[in-house]
C-alpha positions in Angstrom: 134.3 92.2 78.0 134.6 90.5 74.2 137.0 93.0 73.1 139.1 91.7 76.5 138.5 88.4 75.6 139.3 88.2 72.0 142.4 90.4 73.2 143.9 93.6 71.7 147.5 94.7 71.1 148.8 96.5 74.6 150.9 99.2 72.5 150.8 100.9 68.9 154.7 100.0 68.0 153.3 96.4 69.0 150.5 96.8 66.7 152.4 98.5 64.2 155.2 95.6 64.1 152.6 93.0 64.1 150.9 94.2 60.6 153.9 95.2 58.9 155.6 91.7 60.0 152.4 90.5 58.1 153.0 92.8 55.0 156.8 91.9 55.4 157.0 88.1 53.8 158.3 86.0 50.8 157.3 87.7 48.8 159.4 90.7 49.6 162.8 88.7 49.5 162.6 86.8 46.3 159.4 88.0 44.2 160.2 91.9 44.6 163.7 91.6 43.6 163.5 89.0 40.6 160.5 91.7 39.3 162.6 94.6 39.7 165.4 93.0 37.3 162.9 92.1 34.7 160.7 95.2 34.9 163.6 97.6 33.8 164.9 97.9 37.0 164.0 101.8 38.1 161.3 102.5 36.3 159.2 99.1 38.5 160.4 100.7 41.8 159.3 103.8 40.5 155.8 102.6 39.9 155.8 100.7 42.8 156.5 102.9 45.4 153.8 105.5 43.9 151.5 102.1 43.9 151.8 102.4 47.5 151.9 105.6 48.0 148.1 105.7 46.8 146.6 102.5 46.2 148.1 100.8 48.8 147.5 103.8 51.4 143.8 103.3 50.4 143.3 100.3 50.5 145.4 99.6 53.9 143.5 102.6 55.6 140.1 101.1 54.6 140.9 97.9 56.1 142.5 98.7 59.5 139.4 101.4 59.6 136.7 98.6 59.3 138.5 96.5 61.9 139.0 99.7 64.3 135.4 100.6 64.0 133.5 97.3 64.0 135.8 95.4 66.8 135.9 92.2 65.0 137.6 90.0 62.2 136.4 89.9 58.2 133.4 87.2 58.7 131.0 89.7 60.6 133.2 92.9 59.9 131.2 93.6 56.0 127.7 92.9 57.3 127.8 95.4 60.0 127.7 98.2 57.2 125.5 96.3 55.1 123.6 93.1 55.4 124.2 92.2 51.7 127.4 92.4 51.6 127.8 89.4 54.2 128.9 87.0 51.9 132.0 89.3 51.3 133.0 88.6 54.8 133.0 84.3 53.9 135.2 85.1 51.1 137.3 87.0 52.9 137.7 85.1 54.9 138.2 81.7 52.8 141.2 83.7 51.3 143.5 82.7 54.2 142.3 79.7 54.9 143.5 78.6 51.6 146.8 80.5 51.7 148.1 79.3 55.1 148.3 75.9 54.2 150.5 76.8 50.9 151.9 79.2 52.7 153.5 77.2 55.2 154.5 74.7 52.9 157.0 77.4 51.3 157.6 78.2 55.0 158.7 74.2 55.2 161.0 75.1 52.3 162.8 78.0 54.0 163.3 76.2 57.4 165.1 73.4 55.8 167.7 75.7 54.2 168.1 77.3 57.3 168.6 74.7 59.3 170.9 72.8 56.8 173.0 76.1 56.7 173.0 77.0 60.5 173.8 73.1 61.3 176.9 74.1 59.1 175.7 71.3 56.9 176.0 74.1 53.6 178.9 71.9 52.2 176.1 69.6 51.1 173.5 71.9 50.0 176.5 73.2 47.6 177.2 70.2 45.6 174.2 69.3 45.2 172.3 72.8 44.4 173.7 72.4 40.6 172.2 68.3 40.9 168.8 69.2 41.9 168.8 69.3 45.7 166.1 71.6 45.4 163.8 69.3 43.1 164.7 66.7 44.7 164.1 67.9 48.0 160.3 68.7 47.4 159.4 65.7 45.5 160.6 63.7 48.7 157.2 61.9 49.7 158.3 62.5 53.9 161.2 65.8 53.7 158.8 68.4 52.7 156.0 67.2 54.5 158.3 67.0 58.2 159.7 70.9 57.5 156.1 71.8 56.4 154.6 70.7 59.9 157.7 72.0 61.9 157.0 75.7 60.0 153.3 75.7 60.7 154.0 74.0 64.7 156.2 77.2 65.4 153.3 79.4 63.6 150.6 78.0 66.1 152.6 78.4 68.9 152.9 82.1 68.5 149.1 82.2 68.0 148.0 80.0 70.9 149.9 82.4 73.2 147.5 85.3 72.2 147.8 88.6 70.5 149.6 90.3 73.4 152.2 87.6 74.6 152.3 85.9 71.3 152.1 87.3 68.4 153.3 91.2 69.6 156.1 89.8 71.8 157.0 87.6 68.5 157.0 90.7 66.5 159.0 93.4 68.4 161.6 90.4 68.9 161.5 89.0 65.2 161.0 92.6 63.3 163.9 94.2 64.4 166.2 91.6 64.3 165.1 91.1 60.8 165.8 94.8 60.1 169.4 94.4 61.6 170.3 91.2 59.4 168.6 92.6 56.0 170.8 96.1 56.1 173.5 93.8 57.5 173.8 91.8 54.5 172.9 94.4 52.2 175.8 96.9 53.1 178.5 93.3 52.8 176.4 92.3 49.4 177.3 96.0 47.7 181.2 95.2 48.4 181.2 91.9 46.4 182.8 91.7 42.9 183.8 88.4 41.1 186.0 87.5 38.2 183.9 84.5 35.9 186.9 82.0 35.3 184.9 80.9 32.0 185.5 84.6 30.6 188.0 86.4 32.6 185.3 89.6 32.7 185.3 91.0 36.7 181.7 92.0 37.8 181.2 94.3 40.9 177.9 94.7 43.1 177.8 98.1 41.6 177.1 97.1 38.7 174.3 95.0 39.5 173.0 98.2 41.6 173.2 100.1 38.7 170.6 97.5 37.0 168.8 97.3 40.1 168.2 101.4 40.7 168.1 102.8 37.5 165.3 103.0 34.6 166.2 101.0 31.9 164.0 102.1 28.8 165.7 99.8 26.0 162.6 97.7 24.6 160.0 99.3 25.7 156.5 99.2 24.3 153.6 100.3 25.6 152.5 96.1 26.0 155.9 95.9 27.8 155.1 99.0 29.9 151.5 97.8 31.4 152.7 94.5 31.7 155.4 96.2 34.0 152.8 98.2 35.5 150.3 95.3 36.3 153.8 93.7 38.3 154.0 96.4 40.7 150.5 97.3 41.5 150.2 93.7 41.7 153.2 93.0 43.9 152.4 96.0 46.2 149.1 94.5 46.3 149.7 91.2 48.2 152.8 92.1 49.2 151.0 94.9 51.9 149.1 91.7 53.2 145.6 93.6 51.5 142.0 91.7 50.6 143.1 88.7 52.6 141.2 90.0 56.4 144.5 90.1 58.2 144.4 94.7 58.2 140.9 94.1 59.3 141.9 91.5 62.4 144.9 93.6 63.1 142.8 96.6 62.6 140.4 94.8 65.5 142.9 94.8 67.9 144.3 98.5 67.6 143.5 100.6 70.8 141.2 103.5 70.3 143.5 106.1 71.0 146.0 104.9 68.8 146.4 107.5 65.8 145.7 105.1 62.8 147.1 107.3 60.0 150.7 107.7 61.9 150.3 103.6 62.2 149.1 103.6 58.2 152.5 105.6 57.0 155.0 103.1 59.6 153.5 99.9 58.4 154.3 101.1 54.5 157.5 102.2 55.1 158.5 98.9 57.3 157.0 96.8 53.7 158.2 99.1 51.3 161.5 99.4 52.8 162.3 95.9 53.6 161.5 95.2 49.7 164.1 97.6 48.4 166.6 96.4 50.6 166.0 93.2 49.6 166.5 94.0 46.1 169.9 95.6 47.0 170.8 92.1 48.5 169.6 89.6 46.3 170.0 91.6 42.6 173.4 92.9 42.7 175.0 89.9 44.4 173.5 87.3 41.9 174.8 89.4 39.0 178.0 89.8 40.3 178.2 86.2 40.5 176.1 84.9 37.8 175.3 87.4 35.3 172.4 89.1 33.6 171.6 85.2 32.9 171.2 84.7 36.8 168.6 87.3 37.5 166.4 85.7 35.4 165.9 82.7 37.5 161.7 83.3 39.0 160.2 82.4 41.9 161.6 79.6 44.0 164.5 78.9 41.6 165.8 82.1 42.4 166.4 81.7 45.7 166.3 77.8 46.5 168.5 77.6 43.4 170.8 80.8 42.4 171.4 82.3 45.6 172.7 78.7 47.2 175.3 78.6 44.2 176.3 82.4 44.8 177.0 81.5 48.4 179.2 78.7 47.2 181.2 80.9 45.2 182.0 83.2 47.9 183.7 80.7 49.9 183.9 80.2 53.3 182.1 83.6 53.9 179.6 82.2 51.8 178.6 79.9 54.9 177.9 82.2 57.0 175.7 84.6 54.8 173.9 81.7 53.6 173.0 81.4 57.5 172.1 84.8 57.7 170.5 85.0 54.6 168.1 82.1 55.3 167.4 83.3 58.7 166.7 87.0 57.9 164.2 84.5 55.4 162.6 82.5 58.0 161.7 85.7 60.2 160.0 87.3 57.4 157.9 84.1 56.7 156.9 83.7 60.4 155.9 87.3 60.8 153.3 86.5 57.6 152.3 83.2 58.5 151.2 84.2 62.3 149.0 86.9 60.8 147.3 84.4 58.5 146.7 82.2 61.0 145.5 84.9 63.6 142.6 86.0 61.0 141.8 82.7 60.8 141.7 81.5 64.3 140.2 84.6 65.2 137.7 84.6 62.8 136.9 81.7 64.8 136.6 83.0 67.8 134.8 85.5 67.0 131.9 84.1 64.8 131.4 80.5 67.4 132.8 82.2 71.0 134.9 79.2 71.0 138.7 79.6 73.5 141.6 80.4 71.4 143.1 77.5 71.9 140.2 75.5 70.4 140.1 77.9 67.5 144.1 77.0 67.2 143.9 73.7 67.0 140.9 73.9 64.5 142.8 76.3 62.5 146.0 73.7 62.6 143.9 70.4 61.6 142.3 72.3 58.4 145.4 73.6 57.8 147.1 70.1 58.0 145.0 68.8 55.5 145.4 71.4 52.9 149.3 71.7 53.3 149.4 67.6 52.8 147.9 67.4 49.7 150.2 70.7 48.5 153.1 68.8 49.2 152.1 65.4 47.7 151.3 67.5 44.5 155.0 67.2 43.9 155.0 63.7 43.9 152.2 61.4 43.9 149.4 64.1 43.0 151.5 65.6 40.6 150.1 66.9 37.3 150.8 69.8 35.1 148.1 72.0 35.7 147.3 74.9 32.7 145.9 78.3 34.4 144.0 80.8 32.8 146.4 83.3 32.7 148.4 80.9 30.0 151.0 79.5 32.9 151.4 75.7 33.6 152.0 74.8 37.3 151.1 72.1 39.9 148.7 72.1 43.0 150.3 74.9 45.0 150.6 77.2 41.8 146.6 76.3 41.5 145.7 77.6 44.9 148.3 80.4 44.3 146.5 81.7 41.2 143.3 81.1 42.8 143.7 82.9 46.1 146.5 86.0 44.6 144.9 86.5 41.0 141.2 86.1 41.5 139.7 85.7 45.4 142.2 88.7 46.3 140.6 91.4 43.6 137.8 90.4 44.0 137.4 91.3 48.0 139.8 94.6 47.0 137.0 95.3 44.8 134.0 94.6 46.3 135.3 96.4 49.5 135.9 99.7 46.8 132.2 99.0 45.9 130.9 99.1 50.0 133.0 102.0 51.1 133.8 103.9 48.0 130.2 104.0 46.9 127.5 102.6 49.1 128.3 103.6 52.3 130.6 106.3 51.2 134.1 107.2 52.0 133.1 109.3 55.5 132.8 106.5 57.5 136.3 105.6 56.8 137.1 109.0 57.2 135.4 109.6 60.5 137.5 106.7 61.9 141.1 108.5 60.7 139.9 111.7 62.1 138.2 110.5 65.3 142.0 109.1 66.0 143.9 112.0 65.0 143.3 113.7 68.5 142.7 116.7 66.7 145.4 116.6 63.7 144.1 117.1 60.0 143.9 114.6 57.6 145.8 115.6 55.0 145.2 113.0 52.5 141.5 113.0 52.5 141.1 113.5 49.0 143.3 111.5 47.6 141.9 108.8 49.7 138.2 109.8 48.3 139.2 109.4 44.7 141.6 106.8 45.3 138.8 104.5 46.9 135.8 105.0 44.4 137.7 105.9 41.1 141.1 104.8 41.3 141.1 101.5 43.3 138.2 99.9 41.6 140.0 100.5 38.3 143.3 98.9 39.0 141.5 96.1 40.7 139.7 95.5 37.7 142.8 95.4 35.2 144.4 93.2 37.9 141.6 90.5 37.6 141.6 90.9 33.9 145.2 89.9 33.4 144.5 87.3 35.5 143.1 85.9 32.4 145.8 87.2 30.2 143.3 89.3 28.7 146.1 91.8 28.0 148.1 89.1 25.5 147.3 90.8 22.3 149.4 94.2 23.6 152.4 91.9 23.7 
């Protein structure tokens, strides 16, 4: 009767959409590309698709296990295999409550772009992307904090409707649509080529696919080479939604006779693949227009900055990929933001036996409070803010770094600790296998040593660097 209550997803393609619209997010459109440029181009994917193929496998197989075998979200999930390891389930569960508000902010970024390029208002956005728009449109006092709240309304939405007519009939709508737009504009980005009227020289999209795809060795020292290492392992790592109870919620929700490897290998392929496509949008149409100099625009510069001025210089089409581009943007944002929300509003549920609705609107207020204070960091709160890992940044970086570089690990790695070790990797196991309706698991060793030897490892390194204890190798 609880399981009814708290609802479940009513298909596996439904469930399967739902967590890799999760794992599918921001940082798969801007991040992943603007990494792959600066990591030697090949030799990052390279590393990060084997990231996923092991680390990531583990780690997203022991989370959708838990939830499949205990029935319930992140806060009780951990203390049903041991009492002690309760606590793990708060922090676990204080992980999203800290990124949704952030999160949503961003989300606020990428709705205003939208709707200022599907309003067909991009004439604006053009002459004033080289002025500041974008600084200027985030240290607006009211601006930000409007789109932030519009974002987050559309979020809760989804989530008050449930997990089957919300946040599944969001997902097999939004998800496949976003597939159609981001091969869309990659096949048009690959045809571009420019001629700089500064220098005369003609760059093709080929030639920024060329930097994008293959290994670029010039330079490289073996500081240079974990540093790139730590970028992908990282970037797989919160890019597949891991450590942050949202696997573990979805996990919940699976039916029993879905087959929960089959739904482990779709959900990687949907993040993995929407990430290098994304790269073979965004890196070879900024270098065709802007250069090597271009691709080394980070973060939110690179695509609230750069990619508005590429559009420009495309011309009338630019409008219209712009729209497209920013779209295809907002869908991948939504898809992450209703999973946060979910684990936290489930969470919730769960824990009090309060009505979804309630847990909503509990989840919202919170949330509101949070997201208010991010966005007035980049005006009346703000301060440059030094971080341990040697990078200044204001009060969304802080609750970045906190939440990404240190809460994050730290649940990875603690869960590595209660599977891998106390309980042991068989009761993971026994939930693959009891949903295999017979199959073999072929990857039960690599899963065993991934989880206790492996896993814990990279975690570890990963918190380290958080504190740029890997400097001196530079």
């Amino acid at each position: 009767m609880k399981e009814k209550a708290r609802g479940s997803f009513a298909s596996n393609i439904g469930f399967v959409l739902a967590a890799a619209g999760s794992a599918v997010g921001l940082g798969n459109l801007w991040r992943f590309p603007y990494l792959a440029a600066k990591d030697g181009g090949g030799l990052f994917l390279l590393i990060y698709i084997l990231a996923s193929l092991t680390f990531g496998f583990a780690l997203m197989t022991t989370e959708i296990a838990i939830g499949r075998k205990t029935r319930t979200t992140p806060l009780q999930a951990y203390s049903r295999f041991d009492g002690r390891f309760r606590f793990l389930g708060v922090l676990a569960t204080a992980v999203p409550v800290l990124i949704f508000p952030y999160y949503c902010v961003i989300g606020g970024w990428v709705t205003k772009y939208a709707s200022v390029y599907l309003t067909g208002q991009s004439g604006s956005i053009y002459a004033a992307g080289a002025d500041g728009f974008f600084t200027g449109f985030i240290t607006g006092q009211l601006s930000p904090v409007v789109w932030f709240l519009v974002f987050m309304a559309l979020t809760a939405l989804i989530v008050l409707m449930g997990v089957e007519k919300g946040i599944e009939k969001a997902s097999k709508i939004m998800m496949p649509v976003l597939l159609v737009l981001i091969v869309g504009i990659a096949v048009f980005s690959l045809t571009l080529k420019h001629t700089d009227p500064a220098t005369g020289e003609t760059r093709t999209a080929l030639e920024g696919l060329k930097i994008y795809l293959v290994p670029n060795f010039d330079g490289i020292t073996p500081g240079k080479f974990i540093s790139i290492l730590l970028d992908a392992i990282s970037q797989m790592f919160y890019s597949m939604s891991l450590a942050m109870g949202i696997m573990i919620t979805y996990g919940s929700y699976c039916r029993r006779e879905s087959d929960l490897l089959s739904s482990v290998n779709q959900i990687e392929f949907f993040d993995t693949g929407v990430a290098l496509i994304a790269g073979l949008i965004i890196v070879p149409t900024v270098f065709t227009f802007q250069g090597t100099e271009g691709l080394s625009a980070a973060g939110p510069s690179l695509m609230f900055v750069s990619l508005p001025l590429v559009f420009e210089q495309m011309g009338s089409v630019g409008s219209v990929v712009g729209a497209l581009f920013f779209l295809l943007v907002l869908f991948a944002a939504l898809t992450s933001s209703i999973s946060i929300m979910e684990t936290v509003a489930a969470s919730l549920i769960d824990r009090f036996g309060i009505k979804r609705s309630s847990a909503t609107v509990a989840a919202f207020a919170l949330s509101v409070v949070i997201g208010l204070v991010v966005c007035l960091g980049y005006n009346v709160l703000y301060a440059d803010i030094r971080l341990p890992n040697g990078t200044v940044g204001q009060l969304l970086d802080v609750l970045d770094y906190l939440t990404n570089n240190l809460m994050l690990p730290v649940v990875a790695l603690l869960t590595c600790v209660l599977i891998g070790w106390l309980c042991g990797p068989g009761v993971v196991l026994d939930e693959v296998r009891s949903s295999l309706g017979g199959k073999k698991f072929r990857r039960e060793k690599l899963y065993s040593v991934m989880i206790r030897f492996v896993a814990p490892v990279l975690l570890a390194v990963i918190l380290l660097q958080a504190f740029n204890f890997f400097s001196f190798l530079e």
